[in-house]
C-alpha positions as CSV (number, residue, x, y, z in Angstrom):
1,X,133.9,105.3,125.2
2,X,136.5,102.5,125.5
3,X,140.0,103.5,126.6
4,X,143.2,101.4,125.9
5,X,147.2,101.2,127.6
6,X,150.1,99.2,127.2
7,X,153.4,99.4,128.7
8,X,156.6,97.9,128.3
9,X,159.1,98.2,131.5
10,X,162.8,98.0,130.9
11,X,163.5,95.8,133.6
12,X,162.6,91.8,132.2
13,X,162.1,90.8,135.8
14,X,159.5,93.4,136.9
15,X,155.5,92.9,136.3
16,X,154.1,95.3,134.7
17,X,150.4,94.1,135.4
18,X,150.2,96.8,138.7
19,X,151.0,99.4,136.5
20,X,148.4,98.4,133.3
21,X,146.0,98.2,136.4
22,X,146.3,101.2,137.7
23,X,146.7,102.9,134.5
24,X,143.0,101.8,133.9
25,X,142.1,102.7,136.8
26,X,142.4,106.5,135.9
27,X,140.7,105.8,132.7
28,X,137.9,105.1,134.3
29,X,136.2,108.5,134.3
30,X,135.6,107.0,130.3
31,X,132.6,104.8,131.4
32,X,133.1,101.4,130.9
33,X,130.9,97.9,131.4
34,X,134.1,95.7,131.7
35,X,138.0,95.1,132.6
36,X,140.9,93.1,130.9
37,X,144.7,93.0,131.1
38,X,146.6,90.8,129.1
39,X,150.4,90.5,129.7
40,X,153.3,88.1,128.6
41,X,156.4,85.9,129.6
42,X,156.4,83.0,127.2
43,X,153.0,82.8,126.4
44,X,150.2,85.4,126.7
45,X,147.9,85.5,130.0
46,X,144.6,87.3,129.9
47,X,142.3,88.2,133.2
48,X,138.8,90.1,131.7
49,X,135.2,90.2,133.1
50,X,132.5,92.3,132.8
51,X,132.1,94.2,135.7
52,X,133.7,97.6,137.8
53,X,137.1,97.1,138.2
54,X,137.0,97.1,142.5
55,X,134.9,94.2,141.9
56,X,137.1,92.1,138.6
57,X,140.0,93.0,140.8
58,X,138.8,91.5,143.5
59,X,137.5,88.2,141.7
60,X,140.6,88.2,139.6
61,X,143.6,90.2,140.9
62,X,144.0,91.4,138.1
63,X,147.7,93.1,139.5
64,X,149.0,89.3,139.8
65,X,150.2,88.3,136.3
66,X,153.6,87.7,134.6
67,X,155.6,89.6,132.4
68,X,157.2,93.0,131.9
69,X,154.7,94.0,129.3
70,X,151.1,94.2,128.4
71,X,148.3,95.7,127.2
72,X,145.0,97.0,129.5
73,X,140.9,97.9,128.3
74,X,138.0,99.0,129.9
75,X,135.1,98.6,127.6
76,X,132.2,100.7,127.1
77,X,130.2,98.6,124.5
78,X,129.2,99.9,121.0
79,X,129.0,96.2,119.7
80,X,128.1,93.4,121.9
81,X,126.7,93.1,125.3
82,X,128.5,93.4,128.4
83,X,129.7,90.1,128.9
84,X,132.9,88.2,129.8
85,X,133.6,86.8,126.3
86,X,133.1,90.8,124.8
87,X,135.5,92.1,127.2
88,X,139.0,92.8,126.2
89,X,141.5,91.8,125.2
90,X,140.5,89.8,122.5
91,X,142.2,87.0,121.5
92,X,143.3,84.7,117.8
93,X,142.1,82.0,118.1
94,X,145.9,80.3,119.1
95,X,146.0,82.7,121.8
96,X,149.0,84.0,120.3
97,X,147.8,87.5,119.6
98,X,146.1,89.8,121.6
99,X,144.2,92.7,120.7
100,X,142.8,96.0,122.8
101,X,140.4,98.5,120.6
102,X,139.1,102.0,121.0
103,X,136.9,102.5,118.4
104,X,133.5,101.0,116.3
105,X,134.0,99.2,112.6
106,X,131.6,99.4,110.2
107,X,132.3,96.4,108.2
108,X,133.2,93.8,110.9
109,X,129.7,91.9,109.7
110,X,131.4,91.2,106.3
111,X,134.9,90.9,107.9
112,X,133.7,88.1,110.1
113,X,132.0,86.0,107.7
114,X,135.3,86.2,105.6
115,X,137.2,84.8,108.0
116,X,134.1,82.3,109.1
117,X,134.4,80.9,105.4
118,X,138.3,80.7,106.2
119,X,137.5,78.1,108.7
120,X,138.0,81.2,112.1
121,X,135.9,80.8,115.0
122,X,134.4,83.4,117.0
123,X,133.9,83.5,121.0
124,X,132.3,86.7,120.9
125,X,129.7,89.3,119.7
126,X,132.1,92.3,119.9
127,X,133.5,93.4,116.5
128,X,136.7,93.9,117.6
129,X,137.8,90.1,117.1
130,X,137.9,90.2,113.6
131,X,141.1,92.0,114.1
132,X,143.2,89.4,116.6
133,X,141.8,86.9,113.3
134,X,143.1,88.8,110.5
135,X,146.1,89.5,111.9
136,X,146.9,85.9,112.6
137,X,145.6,85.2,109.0
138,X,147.9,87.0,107.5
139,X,150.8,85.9,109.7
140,X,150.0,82.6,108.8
141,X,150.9,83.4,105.1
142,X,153.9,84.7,106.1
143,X,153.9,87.5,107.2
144,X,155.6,89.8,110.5
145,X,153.6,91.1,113.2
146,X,153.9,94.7,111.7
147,X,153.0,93.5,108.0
148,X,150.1,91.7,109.3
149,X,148.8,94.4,111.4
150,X,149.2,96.9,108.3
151,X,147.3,94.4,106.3
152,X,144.7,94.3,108.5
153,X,144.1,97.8,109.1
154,X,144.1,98.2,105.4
155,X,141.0,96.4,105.6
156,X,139.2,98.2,108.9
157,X,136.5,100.6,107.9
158,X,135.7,102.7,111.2
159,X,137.5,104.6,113.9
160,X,140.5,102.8,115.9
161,X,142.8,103.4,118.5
162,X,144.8,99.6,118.6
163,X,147.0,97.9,120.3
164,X,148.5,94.0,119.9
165,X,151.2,92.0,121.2
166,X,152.2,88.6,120.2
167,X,153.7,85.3,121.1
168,X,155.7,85.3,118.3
169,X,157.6,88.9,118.5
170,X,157.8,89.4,122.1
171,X,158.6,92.5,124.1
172,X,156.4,94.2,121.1
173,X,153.8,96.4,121.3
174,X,152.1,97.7,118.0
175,X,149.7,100.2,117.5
176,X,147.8,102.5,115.6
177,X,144.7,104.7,115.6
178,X,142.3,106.1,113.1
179,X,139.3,108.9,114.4
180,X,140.1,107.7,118.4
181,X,142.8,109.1,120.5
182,X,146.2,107.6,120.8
183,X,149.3,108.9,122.9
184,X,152.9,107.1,123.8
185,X,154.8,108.5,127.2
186,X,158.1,107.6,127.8
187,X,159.9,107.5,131.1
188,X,163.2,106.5,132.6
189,X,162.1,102.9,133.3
190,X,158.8,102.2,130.6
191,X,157.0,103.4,127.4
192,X,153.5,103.6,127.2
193,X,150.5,104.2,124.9
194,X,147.6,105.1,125.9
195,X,144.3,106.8,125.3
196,X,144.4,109.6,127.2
197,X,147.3,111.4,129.2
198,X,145.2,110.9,132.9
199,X,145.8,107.4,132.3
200,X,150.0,107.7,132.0
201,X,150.5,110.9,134.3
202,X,151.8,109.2,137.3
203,X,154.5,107.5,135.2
204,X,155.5,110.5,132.9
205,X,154.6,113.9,131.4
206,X,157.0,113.0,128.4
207,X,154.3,112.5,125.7
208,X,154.5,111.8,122.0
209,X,151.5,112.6,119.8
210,X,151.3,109.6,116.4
211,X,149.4,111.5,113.7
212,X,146.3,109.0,112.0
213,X,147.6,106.1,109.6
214,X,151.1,105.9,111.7
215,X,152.2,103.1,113.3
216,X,153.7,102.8,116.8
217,X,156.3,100.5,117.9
218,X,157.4,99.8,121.3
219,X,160.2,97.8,122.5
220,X,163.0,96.7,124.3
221,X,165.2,99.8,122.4
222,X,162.5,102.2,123.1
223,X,159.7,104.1,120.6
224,X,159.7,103.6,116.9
225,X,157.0,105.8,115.0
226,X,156.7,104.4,111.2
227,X,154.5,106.4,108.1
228,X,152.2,104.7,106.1
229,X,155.1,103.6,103.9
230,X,156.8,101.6,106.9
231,X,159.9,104.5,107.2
232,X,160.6,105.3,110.8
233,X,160.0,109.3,111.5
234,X,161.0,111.6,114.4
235,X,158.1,112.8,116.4
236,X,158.4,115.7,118.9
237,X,158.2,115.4,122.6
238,X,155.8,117.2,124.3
239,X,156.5,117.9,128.3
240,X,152.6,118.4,129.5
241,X,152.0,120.5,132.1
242,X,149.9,119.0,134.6
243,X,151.2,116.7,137.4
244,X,150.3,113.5,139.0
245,X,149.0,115.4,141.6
246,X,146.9,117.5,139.5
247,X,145.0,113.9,138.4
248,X,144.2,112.6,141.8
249,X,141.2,112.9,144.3
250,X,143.6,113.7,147.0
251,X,141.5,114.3,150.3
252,X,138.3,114.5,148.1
253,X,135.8,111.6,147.7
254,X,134.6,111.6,144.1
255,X,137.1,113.4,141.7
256,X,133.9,115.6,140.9
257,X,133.4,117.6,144.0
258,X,137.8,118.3,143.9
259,X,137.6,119.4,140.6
260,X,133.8,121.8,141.3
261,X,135.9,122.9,143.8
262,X,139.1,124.2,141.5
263,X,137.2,126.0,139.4
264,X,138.3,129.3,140.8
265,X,141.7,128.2,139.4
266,X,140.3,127.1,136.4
267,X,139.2,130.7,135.2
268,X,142.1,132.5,136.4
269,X,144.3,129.9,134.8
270,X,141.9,130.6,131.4
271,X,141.9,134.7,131.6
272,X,146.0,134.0,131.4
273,X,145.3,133.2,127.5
274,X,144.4,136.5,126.9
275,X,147.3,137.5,125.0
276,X,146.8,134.1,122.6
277,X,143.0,135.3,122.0
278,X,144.0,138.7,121.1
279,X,146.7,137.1,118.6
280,X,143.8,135.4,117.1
281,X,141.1,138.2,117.4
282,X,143.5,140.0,115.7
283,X,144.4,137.8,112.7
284,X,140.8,136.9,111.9
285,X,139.8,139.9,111.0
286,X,136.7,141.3,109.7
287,X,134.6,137.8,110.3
288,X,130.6,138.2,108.9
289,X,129.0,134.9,110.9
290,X,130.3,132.1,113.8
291,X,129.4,128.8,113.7
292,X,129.7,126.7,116.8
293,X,129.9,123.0,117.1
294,X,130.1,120.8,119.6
295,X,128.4,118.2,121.7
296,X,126.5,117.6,124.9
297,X,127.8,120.2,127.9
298,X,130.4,121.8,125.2
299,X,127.3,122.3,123.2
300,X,125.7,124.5,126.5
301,X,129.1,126.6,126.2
302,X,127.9,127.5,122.4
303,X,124.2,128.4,123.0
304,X,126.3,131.0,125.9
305,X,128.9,132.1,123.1
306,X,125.9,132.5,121.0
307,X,124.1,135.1,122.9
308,X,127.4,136.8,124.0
309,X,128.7,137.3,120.3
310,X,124.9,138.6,118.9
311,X,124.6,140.4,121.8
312,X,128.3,142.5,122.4
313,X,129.6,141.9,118.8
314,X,126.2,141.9,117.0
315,X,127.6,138.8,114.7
316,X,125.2,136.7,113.0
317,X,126.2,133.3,115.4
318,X,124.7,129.9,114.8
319,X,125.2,126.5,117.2
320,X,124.9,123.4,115.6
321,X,125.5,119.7,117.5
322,X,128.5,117.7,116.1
323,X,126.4,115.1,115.2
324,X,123.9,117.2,113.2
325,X,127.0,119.4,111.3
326,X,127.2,118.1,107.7
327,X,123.3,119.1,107.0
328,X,124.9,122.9,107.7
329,X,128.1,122.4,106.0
330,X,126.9,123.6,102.5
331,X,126.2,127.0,104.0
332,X,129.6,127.9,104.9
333,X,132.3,130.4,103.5
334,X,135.9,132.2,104.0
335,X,133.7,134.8,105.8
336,X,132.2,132.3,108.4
337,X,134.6,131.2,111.9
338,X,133.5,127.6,112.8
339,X,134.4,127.3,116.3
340,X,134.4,123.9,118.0
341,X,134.4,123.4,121.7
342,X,135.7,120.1,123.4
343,X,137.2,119.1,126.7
344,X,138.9,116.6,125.5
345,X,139.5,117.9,121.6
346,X,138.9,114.4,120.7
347,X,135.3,113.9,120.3
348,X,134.4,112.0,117.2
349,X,131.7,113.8,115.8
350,X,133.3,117.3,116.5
351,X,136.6,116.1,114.9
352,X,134.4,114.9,111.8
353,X,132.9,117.6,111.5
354,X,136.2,120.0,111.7
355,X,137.7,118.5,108.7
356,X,134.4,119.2,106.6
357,X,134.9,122.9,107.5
358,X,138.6,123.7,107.3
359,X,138.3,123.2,103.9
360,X,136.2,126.3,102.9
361,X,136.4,128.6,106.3
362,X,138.5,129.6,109.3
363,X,138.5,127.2,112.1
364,X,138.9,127.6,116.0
365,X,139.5,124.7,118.8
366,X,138.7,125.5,122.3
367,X,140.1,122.9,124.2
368,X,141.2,121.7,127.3
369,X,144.2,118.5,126.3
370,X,147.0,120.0,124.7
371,X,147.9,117.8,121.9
372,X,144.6,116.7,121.1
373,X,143.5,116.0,117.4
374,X,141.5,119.2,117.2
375,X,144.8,120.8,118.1
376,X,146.7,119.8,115.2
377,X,143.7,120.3,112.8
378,X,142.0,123.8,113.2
379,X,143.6,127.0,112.3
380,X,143.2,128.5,115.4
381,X,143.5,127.2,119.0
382,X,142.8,127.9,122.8
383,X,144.0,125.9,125.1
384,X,141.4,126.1,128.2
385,X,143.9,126.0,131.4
386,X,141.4,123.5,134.0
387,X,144.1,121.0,134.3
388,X,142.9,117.2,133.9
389,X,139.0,116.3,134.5
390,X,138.4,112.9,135.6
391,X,135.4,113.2,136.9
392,X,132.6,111.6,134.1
393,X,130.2,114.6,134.5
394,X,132.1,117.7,132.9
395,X,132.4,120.7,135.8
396,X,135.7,122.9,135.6
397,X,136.7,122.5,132.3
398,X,132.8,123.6,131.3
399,X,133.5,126.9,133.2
400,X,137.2,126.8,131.4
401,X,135.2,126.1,128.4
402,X,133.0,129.9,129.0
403,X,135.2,131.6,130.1
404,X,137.1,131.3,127.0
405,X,134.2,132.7,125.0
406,X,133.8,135.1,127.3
407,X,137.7,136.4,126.6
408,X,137.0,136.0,123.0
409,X,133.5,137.9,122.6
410,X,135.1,140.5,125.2
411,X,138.5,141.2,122.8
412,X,136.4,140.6,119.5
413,X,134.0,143.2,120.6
414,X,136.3,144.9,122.4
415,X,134.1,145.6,125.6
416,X,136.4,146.4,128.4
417,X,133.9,146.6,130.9
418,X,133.1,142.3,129.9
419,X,136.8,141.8,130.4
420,X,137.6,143.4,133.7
421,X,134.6,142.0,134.9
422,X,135.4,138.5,134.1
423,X,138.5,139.1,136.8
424,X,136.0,139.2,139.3
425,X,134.3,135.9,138.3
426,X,136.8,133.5,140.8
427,X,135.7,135.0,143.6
428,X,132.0,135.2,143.2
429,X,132.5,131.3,142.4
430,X,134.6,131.0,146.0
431,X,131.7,132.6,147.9
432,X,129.2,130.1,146.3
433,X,131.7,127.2,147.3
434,X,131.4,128.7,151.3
435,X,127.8,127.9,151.0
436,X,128.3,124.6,149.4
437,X,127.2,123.4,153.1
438,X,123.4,124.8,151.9
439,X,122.8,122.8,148.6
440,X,124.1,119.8,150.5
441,X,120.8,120.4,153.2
442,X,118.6,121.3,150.2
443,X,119.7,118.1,148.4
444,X,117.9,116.7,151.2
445,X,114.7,117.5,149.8
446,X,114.7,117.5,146.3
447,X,116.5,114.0,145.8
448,X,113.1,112.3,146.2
449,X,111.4,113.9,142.5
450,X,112.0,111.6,139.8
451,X,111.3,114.4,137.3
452,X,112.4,117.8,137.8
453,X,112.2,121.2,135.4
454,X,114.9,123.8,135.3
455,X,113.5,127.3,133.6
456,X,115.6,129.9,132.3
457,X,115.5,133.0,130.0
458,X,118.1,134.4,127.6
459,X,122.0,133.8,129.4
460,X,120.1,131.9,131.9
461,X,118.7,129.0,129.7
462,X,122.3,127.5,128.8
463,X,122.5,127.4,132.7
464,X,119.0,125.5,133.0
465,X,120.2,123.0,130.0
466,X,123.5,122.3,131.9
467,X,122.2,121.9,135.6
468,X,119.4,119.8,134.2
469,X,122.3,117.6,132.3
470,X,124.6,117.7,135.2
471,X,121.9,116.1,137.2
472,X,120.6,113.7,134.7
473,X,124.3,112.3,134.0
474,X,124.8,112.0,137.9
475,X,121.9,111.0,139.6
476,X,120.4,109.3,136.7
477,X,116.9,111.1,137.6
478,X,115.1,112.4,134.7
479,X,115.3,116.5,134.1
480,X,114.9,118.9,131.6
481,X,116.2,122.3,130.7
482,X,113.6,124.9,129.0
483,X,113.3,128.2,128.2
484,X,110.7,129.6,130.6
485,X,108.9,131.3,127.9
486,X,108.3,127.8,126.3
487,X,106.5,126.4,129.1
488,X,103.0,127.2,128.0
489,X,104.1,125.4,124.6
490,X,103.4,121.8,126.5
491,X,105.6,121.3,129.7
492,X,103.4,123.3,131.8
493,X,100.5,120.8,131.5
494,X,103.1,118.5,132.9
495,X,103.4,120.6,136.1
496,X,102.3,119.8,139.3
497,X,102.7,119.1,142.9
498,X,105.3,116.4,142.6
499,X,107.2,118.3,140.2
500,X,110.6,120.9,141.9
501,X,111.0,123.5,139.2
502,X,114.1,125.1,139.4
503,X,114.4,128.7,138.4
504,X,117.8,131.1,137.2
505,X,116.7,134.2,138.2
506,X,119.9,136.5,138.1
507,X,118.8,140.1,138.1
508,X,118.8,141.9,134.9
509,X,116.1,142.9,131.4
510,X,115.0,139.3,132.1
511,X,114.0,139.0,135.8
512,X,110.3,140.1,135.3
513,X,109.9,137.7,132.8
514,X,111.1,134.6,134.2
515,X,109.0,135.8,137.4
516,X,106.0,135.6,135.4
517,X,107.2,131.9,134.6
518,X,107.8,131.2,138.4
519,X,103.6,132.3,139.0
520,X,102.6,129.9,136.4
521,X,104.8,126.9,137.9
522,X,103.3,128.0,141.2
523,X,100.2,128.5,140.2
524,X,100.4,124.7,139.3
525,X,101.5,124.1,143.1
526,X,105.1,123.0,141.9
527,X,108.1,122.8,144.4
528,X,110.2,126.0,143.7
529,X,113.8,126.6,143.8
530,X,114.8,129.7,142.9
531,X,118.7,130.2,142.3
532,X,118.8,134.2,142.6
533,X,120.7,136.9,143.6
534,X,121.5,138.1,147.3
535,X,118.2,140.3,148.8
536,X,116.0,139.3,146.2
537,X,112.6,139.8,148.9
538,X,110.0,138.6,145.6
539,X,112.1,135.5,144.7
540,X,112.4,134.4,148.4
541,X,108.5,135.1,149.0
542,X,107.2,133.0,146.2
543,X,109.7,130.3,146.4
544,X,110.0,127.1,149.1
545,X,113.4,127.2,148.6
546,X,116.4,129.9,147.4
547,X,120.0,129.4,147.0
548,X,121.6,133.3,146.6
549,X,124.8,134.4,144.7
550,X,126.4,137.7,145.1
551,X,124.4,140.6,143.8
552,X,126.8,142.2,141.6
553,X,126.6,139.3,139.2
554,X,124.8,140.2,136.3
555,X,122.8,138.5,133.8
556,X,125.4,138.8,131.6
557,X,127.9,136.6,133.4
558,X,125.4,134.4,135.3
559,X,126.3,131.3,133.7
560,X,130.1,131.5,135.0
561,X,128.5,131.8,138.7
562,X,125.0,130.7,139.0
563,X,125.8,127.4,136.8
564,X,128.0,126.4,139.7
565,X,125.3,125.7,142.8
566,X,123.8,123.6,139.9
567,X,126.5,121.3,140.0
568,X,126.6,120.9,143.5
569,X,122.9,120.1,143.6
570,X,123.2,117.1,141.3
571,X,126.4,116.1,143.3
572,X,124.5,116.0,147.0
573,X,121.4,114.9,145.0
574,X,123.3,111.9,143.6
575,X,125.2,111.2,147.1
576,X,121.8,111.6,149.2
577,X,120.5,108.9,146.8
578,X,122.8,106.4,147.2
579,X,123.4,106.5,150.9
């Protein structure tokens, strides 16, 4: 997932290539194979190479270029390998345009043999330099930066988030996005565009949100939003509410751990929608089915929201992944919510799948960015209040994420008891963090497995899927998340004395059963780690290891609490790895 910035500063005889640099430097949370800045002050200078940006910085110095404005990429590859001449920006073949690109196109195969048979030649594999080549086609006939760049997009089939500058029309930036996330900020001494507000935060909270198909102008006078017709329209201002601070490590290490350990705040923050979810709960009305949608740790959130809705609101709830949607769309109706969950309300196959069904049901967002796309496209919205996530392994806005459901299920099936429970939720998570000190010594011995097995039943197997992800995105060491009931279904035969199991075991209509599943790992002399509940003498005698929450958490809310020692396994497991 590539992630773009430019800036313009006000003041000619400042470099703005500190600022593009460390702009990118909070996008890096994205993932990203590569590093480019390319600025201007007569002529255009480019630094780019593949690489993390510590180490193209260092090769580089990338913050030692010319010019009072610029554009900035870190590349995480959809075509091309990760190589210097695929990096970005990517350049005309004058290099008198230059071109940044969050996005993948479709049709760049046929675009570049067009230009090919126009006499163009190509440096790289990516598909993004067919753009800096039809733009600079086009010019070449006659036409203005802006023209040209509308022509061009005119012929883009794919998502986009773009941004250009040119010799020719300096102090320009253009830009534009399609299906990928685009912002502007504005400050008191620059303006900005960028993919994501974490990138901009230190500079402004000031943000301006360009719908698809508009095009963004920035220069010397300030921001300039055209339509598609070319006529210059007001946008709103948004003043976001998070702070620089907010978006920093601080005292913390890895911006993972800081933000594990603000997610107390996160679902105190979250029960303060309350009042919004019962506007909505209200307005929906007498709703037959749900529908989630969503993808990767946002798709765990669903499975929860499943079982919570069937099981307090007895509603007919499906989950469907993003990617997977349009094979269910036929089966929707005005009698089905299709809810779609998203930290960053972005995500490409979610948002694609949104706009297939707001056009025959009622759709809610559950997001964490305010302003996102989802935002401004479902019917209903809640904004999850975790504050900005950086870190690439989704921790406090997942627990956000529930905790929204939870509010919603609680109001929709209006169960009291849920509700005032959930006010109890930040402090069982704050005792878990005091013993954060114990996963770090058990990390100790489980960050040798290259395969390891996390069982769960009912609420507990959404917290097996997500401690096995959080793991496998962290310490890159293979795990999976089952049902325990599944086990004699194939995985058991894969059991053995090399293999940790890792077993939910909140107390509640499930504990027996999951026990059973605990003997059969055993049985198969695997390494047992049982996540249970305070005094729990059967779990601690059959187990070589046990990591205890509170005793008053019940099955029902287990994946607010017990999902959180999960997270800091992978994180000591991951750190124990690598020292």
């Amino acid at each position: 997932m590539c992630g773009i910035v430019g800036c313009i500063l006000k003041d000619k005889q400042k470099s703005v290539a500190p600022i593009l640099l460390e702009c990118v430097e909070n996008l890096d949370y994205r993932g990203y194979d590569s590093v480019g800045i390319a600025t201007f002050d007569g002529s255009i200078h480019v630094k780019k190479d593949k690489g993390k940006i510590p180490e193209v910085d260092e090769k580089l110095d990338l913050a030692d270029m010319p010019g009072n404005f610029g554009i900035a990429h870190v590349r995480w590859p959809s075509t091309g390998i990760a190589s210097k001449e695929n990096a970005h920006p990517q350049l005309d073949e004058s290099d008198s345009i230059a071109v940044v690109h969050n996005g993948s196109l479709k049709n760049y195969d046929e675009l570049k043999g067009e230009l090919i048979a126009d006499g163009f030649k190509f440096k790289s594999t990516t598909d993004t330099e067919v753009i800096p080549h039809l733009i600079r086609k086009y010019m070449n006939e006659g036409l203005d930066l802006e023209h040209a760049f509308r022509k061009t997009i005119e012929r883009l089939d794919g998502s986009y988030a773009i941004a250009v500058i040119s010799k020719e029309e300096s102090n320009k930036i253009l830009a534009t996005r399609y299906q990928s996330p685009l912002k502007i900020g504005i400050s008191d001494d620059a303006y900005f565009i960028s993919s994501d507000i974490p990138a901009i935060i230190n500079y402004t909270r000031k943000i301006i949100l360009p719908a698809e198909g508009e095009m963004v102008i920035l220069d010397e006078d300030g921001v300039h939003v055209h339509d598609e017709d070319g006529n210059e329209i007001e946008k709103e201002i948004l003043v976001i509410p998070w702070t620089a601070q907010m978006a920093s490590k601080g005292d913390h290490p890895y911006y993972m751990i800081k933000e594990i350990l603000e997610q107390p705040d996160a679902v105190e923050f979250t029960l303060g929608e309350r009042e919004n979810i019962q506007r909505i709960v209200d307005d929906l009305g007498d709703i037959k089915n749900i529908c989630f949608v969503a993808c990767g740790t946002s798709y765990h959130a669903s499975l929860t929201g499943k079982y919570l809705l069937q099981h307090l609101a007895k509603i007919k709830t499906d989950v469907v992944l993003a990617s997977e949607f349009k094979y269910t769309a036929d089966t929707l109706d005005k009698d089905t919510l299709v809810v779609f969950i998203s930290q960053s309300g972005e995500t490409l196959d979610s948002m694609n799948a949104l706009r297939i069904a707001k056009e025959t049901s009622p759709t809610l967002a559950i997001v964490n960015n305010i302003g996102s796309s989802m935002t401004e496209e479902a019917k209903y919205t809640i904004i999850t209040q975790a504050g900005p996530e950086k870190g690439v392994a989704a921790t406090k806005t997942y627990i956000a994420q529930l905790t929204a459901i939870y509010l919603f299920a609680g109001l929709l099936a209006n169960d009291e008891k849920l509700i005032n429970e959930l006010y109890n939720v930040p402090g069982y998570i704050r005792e878990v963090l005091k013993k954060s000190s114990e996963i770090e010594v058990l990390s100790k011995r489980y960050s040798f497995a290259d395969d390891l097995f996390y069982l769960g039943r009912g609420f507990s197997y959404p917290i097996a899927l997500e401690g096995a992800l959080k793991l496998k995105e962290i310490s890159l060491i293979h795990a999976e998340g089952y049902a325990s009931g599944e086990l004699k279904h194939g995985p058991l035969a894969l059991i053995n004395h090399k293999i940790p199991v890792i077993v939910i075991l909140p107390p509640g209509s499930d504990y027996e059963d999951t026990m059973v599943n605990l003997e059969e790992v055993k049985a198969r002399k695997a390494i047992i780690l049982s996540i249970c509940a305070e005094g729990d003498a059967k779990a601690e005698c059959k187990s070589r290891d046990v990591f205890t929450v509170n005793s008053k958490v019940s099955e029902t809310i287990a994946p607010l609490v017990y999902t959180v020692p999960l997270q800091l396994l992978a994180y000591y497991v991951t750190l124990e790895k690598v020292a």
